[in-house]
N, CA, C and O atoms as a GROMACS GRO file, in nm:
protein
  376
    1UNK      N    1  -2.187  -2.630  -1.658
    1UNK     CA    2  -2.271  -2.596  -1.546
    1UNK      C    3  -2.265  -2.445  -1.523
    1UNK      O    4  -2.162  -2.379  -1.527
    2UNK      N    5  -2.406  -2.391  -1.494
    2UNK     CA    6  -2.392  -2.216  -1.520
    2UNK      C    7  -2.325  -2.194  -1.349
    2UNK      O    8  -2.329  -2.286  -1.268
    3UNK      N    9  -2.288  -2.106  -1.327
    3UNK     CA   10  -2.254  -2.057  -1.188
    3UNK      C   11  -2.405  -1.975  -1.141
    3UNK      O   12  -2.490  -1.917  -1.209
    4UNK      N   13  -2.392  -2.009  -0.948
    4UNK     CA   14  -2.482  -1.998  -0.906
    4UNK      C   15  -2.548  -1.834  -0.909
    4UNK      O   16  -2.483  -1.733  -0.937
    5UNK      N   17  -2.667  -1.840  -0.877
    5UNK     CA   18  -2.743  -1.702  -0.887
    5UNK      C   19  -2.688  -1.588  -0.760
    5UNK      O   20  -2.673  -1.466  -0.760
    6UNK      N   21  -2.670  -1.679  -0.670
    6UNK     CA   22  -2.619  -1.612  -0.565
    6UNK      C   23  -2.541  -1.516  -0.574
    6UNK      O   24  -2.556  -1.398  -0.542
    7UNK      N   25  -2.389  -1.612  -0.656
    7UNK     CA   26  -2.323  -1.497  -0.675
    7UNK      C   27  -2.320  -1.411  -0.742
    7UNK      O   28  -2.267  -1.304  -0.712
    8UNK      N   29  -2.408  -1.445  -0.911
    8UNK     CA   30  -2.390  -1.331  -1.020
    8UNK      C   31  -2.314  -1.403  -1.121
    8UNK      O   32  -2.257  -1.512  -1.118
    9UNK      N   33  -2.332  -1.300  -1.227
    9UNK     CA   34  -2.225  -1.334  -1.362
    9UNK      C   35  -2.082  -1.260  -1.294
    9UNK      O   36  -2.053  -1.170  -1.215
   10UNK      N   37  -1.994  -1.396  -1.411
   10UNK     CA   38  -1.843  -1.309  -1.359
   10UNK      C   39  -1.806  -1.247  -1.446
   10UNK      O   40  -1.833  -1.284  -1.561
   11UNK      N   41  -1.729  -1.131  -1.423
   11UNK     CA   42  -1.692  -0.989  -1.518
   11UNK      C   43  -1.585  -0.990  -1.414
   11UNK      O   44  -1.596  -0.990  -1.291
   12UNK      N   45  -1.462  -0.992  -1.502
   12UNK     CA   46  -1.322  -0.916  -1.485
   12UNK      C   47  -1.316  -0.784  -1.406
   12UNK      O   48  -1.306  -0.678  -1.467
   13UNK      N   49  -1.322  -0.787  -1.283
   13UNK     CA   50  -1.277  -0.665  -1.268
   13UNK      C   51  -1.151  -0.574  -1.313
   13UNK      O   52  -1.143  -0.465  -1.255
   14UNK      N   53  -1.100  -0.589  -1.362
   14UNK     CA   54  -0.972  -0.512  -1.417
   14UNK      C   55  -1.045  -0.454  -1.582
   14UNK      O   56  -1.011  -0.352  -1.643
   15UNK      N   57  -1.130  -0.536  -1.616
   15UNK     CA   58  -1.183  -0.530  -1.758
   15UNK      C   59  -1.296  -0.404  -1.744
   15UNK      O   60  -1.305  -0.314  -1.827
   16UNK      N   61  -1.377  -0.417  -1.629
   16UNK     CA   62  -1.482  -0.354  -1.569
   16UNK      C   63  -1.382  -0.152  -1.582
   16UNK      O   64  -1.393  -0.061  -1.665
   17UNK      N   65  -1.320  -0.164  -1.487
   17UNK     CA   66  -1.238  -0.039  -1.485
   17UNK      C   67  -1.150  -0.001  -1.580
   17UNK      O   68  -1.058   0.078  -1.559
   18UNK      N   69  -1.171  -0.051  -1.683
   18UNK     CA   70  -1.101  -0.030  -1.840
   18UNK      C   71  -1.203   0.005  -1.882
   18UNK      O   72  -1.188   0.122  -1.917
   19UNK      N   73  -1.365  -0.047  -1.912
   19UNK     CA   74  -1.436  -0.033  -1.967
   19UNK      C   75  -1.529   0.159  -1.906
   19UNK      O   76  -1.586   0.246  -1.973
   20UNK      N   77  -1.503   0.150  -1.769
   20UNK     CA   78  -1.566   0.315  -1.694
   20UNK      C   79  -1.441   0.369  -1.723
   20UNK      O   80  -1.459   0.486  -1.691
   21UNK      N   81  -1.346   0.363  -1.755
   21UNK     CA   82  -1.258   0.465  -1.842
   21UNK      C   83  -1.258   0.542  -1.937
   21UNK      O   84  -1.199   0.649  -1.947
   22UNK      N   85  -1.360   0.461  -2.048
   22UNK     CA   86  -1.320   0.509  -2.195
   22UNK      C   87  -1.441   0.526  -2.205
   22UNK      O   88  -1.511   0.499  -2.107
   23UNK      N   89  -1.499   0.574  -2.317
   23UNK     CA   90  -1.637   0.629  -2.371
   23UNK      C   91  -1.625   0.562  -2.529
   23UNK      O   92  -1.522   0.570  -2.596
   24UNK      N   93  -1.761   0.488  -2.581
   24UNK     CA   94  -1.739   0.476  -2.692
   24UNK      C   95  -1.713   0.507  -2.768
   24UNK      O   96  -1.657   0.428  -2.845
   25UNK      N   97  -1.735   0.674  -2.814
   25UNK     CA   98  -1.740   0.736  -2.894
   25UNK      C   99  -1.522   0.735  -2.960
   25UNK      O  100  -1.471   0.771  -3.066
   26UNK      N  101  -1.473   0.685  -2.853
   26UNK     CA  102  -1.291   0.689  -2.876
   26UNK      C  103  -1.270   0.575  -2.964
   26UNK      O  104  -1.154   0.560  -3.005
   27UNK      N  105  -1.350   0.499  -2.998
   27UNK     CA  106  -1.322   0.372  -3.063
   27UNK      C  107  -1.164   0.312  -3.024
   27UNK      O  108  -1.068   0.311  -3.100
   28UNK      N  109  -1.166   0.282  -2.939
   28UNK     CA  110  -1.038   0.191  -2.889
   28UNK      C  111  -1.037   0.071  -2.860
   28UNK      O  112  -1.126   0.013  -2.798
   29UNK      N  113  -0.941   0.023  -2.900
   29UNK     CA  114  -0.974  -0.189  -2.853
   29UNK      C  115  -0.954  -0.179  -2.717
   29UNK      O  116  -0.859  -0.112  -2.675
   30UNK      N  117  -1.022  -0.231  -2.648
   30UNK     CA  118  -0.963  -0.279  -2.526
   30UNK      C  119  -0.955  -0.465  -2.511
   30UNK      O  120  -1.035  -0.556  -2.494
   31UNK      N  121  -0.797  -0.449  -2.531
   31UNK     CA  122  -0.752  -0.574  -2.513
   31UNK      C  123  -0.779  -0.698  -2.384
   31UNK      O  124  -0.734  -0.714  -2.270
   32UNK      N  125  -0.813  -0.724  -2.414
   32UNK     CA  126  -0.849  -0.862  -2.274
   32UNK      C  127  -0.815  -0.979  -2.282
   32UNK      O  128  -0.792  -1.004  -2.400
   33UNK      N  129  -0.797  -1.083  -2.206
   33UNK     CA  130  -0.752  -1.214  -2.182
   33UNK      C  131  -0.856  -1.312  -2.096
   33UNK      O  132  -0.844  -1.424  -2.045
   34UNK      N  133  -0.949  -1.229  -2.103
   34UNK     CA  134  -1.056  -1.264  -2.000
   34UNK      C  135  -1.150  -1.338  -2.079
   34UNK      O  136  -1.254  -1.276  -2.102
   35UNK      N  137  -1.141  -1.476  -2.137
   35UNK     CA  138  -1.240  -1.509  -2.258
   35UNK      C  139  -1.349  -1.563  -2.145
   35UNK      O  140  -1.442  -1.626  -2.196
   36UNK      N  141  -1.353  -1.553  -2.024
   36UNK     CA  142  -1.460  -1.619  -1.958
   36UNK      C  143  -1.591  -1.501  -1.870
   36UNK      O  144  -1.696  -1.536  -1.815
   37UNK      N  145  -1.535  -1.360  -1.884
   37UNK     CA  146  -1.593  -1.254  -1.876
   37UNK      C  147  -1.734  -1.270  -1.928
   37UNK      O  148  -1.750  -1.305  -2.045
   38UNK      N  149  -1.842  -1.245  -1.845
   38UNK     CA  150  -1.985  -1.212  -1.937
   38UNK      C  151  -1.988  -1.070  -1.938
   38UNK      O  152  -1.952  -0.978  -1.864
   39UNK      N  153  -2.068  -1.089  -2.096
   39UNK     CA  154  -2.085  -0.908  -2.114
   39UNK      C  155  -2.198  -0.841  -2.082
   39UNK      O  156  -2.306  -0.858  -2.139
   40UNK      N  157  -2.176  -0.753  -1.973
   40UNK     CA  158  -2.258  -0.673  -1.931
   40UNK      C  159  -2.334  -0.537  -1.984
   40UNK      O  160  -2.268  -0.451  -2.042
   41UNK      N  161  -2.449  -0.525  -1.964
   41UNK     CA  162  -2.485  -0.370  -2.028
   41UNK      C  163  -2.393  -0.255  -2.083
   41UNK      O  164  -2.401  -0.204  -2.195
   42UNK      N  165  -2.282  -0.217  -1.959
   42UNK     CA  166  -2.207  -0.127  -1.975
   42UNK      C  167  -2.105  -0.162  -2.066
   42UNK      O  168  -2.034  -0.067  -2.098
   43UNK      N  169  -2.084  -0.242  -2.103
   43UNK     CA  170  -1.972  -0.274  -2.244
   43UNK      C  171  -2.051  -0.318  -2.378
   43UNK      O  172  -2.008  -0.381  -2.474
   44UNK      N  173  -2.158  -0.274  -2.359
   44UNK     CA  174  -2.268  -0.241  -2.514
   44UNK      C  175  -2.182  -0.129  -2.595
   44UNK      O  176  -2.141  -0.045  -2.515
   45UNK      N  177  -2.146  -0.104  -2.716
   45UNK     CA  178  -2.094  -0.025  -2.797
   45UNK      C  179  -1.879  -0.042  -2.822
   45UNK      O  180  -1.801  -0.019  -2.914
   46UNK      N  181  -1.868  -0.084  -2.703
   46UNK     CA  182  -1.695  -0.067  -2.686
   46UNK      C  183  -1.678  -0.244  -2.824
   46UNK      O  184  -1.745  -0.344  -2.852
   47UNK      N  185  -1.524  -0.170  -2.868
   47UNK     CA  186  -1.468  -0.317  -2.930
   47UNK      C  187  -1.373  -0.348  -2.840
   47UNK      O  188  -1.302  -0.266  -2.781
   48UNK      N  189  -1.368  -0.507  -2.825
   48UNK     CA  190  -1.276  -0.578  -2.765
   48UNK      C  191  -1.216  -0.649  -2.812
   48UNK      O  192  -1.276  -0.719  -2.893
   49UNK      N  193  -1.067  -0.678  -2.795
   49UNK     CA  194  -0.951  -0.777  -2.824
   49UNK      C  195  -0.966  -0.866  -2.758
   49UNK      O  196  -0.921  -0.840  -2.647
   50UNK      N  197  -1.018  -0.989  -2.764
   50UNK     CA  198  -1.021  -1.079  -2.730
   50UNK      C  199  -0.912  -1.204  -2.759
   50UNK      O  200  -0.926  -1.249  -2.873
   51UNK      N  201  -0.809  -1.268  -2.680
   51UNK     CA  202  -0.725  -1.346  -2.703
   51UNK      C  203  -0.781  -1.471  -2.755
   51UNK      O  204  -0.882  -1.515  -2.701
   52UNK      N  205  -0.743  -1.516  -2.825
   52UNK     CA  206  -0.785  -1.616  -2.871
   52UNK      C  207  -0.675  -1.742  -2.861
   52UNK      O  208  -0.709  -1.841  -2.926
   53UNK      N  209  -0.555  -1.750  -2.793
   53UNK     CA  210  -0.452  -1.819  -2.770
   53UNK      C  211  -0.336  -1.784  -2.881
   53UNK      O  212  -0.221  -1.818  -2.854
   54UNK      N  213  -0.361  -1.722  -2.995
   54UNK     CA  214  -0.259  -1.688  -3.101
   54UNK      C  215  -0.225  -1.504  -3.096
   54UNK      O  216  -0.115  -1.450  -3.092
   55UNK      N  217  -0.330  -1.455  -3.097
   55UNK     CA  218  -0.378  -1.330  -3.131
   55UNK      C  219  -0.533  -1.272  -3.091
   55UNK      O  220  -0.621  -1.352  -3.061
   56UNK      N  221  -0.555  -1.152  -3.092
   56UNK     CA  222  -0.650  -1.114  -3.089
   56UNK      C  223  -0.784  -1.067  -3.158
   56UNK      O  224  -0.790  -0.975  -3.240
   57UNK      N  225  -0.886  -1.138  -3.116
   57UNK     CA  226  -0.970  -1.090  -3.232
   57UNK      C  227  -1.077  -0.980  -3.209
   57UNK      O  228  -1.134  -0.975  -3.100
   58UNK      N  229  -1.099  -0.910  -3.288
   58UNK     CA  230  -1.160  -0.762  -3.219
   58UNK      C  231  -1.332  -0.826  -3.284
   58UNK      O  232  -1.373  -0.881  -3.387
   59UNK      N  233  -1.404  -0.770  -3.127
   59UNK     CA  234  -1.530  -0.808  -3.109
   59UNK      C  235  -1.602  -0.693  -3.053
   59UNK      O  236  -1.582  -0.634  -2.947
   60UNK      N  237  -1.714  -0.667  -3.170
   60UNK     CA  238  -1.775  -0.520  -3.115
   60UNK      C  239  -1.879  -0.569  -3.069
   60UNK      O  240  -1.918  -0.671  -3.125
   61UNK      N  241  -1.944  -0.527  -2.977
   61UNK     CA  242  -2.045  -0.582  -2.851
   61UNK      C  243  -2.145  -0.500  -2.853
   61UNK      O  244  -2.139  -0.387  -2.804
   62UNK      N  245  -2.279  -0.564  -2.929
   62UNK     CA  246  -2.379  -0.528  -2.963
   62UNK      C  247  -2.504  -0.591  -2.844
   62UNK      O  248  -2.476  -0.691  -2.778
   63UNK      N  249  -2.616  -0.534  -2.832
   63UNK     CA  250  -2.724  -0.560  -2.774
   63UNK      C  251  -2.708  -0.702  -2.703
   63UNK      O  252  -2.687  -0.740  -2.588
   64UNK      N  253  -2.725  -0.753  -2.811
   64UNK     CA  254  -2.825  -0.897  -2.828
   64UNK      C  255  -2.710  -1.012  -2.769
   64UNK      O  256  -2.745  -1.120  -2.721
   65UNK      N  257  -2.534  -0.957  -2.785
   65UNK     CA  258  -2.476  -0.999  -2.691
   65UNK      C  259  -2.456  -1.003  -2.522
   65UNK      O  260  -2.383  -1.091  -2.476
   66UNK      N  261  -2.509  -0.926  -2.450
   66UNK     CA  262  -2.533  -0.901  -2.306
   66UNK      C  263  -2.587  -1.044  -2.238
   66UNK      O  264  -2.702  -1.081  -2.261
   67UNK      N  265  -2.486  -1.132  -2.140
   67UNK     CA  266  -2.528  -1.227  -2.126
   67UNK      C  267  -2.432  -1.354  -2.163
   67UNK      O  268  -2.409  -1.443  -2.080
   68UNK      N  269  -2.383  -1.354  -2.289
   68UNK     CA  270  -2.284  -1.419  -2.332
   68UNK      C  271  -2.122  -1.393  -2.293
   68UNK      O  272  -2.061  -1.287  -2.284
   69UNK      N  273  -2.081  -1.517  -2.275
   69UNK     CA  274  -1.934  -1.489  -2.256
   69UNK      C  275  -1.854  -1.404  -2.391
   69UNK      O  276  -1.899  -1.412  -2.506
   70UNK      N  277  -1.731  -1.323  -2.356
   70UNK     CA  278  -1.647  -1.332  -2.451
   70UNK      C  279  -1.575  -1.387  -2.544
   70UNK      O  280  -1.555  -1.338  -2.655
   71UNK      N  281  -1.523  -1.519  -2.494
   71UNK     CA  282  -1.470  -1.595  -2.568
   71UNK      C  283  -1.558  -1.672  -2.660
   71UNK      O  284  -1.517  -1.769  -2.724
   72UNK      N  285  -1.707  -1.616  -2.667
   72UNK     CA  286  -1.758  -1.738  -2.773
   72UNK      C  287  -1.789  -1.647  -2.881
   72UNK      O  288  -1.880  -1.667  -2.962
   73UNK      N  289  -1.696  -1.523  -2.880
   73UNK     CA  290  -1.701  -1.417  -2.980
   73UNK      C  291  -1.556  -1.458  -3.102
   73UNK      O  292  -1.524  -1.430  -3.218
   74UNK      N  293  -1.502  -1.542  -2.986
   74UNK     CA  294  -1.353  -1.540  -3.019
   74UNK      C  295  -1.304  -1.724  -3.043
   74UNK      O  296  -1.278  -1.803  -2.951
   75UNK      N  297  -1.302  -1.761  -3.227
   75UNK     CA  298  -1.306  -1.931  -3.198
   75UNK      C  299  -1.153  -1.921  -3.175
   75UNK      O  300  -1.078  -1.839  -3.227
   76UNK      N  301  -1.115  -2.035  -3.074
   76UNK     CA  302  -1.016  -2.100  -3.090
   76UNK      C  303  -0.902  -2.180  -3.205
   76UNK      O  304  -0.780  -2.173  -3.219
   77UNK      N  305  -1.018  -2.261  -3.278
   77UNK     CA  306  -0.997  -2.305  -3.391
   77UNK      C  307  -1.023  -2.299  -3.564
   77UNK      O  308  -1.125  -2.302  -3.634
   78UNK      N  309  -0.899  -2.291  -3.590
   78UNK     CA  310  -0.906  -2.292  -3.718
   78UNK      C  311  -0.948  -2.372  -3.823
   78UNK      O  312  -0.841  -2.418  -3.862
   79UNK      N  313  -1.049  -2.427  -3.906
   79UNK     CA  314  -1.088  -2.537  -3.973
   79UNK      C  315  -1.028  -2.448  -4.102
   79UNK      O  316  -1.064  -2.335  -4.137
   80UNK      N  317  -0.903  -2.554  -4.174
   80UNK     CA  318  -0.847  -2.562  -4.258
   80UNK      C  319  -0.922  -2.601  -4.400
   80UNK      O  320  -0.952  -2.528  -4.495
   81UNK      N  321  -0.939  -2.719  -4.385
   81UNK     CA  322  -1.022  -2.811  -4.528
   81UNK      C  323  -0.967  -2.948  -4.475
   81UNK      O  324  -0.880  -2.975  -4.392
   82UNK      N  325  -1.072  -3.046  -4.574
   82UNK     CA  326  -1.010  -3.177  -4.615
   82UNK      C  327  -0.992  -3.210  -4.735
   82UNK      O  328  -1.023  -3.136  -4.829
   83UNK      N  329  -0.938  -3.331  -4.747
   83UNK     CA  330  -0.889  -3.320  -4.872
   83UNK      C  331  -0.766  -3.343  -4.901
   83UNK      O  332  -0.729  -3.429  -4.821
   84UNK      N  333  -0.664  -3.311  -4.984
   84UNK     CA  334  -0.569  -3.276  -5.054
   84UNK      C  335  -0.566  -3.214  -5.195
   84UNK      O  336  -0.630  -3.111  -5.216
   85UNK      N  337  -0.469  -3.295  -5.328
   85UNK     CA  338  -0.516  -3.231  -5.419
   85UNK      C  339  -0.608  -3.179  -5.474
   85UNK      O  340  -0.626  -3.061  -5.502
   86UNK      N  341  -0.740  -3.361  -5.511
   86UNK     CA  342  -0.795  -3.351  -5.547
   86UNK      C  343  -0.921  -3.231  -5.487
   86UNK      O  344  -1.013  -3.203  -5.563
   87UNK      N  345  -0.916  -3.178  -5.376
   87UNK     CA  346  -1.009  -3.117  -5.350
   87UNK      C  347  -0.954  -2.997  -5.417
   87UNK      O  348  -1.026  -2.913  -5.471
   88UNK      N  349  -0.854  -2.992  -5.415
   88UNK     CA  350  -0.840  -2.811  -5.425
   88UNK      C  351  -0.849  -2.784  -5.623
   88UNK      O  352  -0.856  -2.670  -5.669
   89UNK      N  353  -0.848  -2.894  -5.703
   89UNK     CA  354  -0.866  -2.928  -5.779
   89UNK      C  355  -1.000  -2.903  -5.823
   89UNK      O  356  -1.030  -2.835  -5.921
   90UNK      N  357  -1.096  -2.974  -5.732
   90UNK     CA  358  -1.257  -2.906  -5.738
   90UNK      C  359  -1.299  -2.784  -5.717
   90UNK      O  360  -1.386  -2.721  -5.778
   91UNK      N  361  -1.225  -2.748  -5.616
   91UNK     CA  362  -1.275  -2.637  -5.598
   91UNK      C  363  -1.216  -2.503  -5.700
   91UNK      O  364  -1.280  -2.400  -5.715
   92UNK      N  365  -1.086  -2.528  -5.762
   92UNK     CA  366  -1.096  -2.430  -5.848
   92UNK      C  367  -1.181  -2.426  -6.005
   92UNK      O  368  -1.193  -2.330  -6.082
   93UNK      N  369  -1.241  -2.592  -6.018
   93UNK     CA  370  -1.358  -2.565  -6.118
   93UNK      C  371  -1.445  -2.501  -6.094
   93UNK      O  372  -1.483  -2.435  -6.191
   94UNK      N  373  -1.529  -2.480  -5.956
   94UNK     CA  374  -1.639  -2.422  -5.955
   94UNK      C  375  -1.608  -2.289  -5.975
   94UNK      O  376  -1.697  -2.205  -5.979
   0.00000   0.00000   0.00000
């Protein structure tokens, strides 16, 4: 369910005043924990560390992202394979 219009998109404030800190041109991660942050205009160009529950994954924030949360920059999960031998078996024929 989206949150209401009333209030707005939510953006981290702590993330917000990290982001009017730095200038793109420094290329610096700015680390965050905020995977529920939407990205706003003003964090167009910056890369972000985004937690992903293990580590961080660095997400550079282009246009066409503005609107979208952070965390759907950043998967949670790892898809391994199925299988066992025989797969890995196939796959080194091809």
């Amino acid at each position: 369910m989206s949150r209401s219009l009333k209030k707005g998109p939510f953006t981290d404030p702590k993330l917000l005043k990290k982001v009017s800190n730095l200038k793109p041109e420094d290329g610096r991660v700015v680390k965050t924990w905020s995977r529920s942050s939407v990205i706003t205009p003003e964090m167009v160009g910056f890369t972000f560390g985004v937690h992903n529950g293990k580590d961080h994954v660095n997400v550079y924030v282009v246009e066409n992202m503005v609107g979208h949360r952070l965390g759907e920059f950043s998967p949670t999960r790892k898809f391994v394979s199925h299988g066992g031998k025989m797969a890995k078996s196939q796959a080194k024929d091809k």
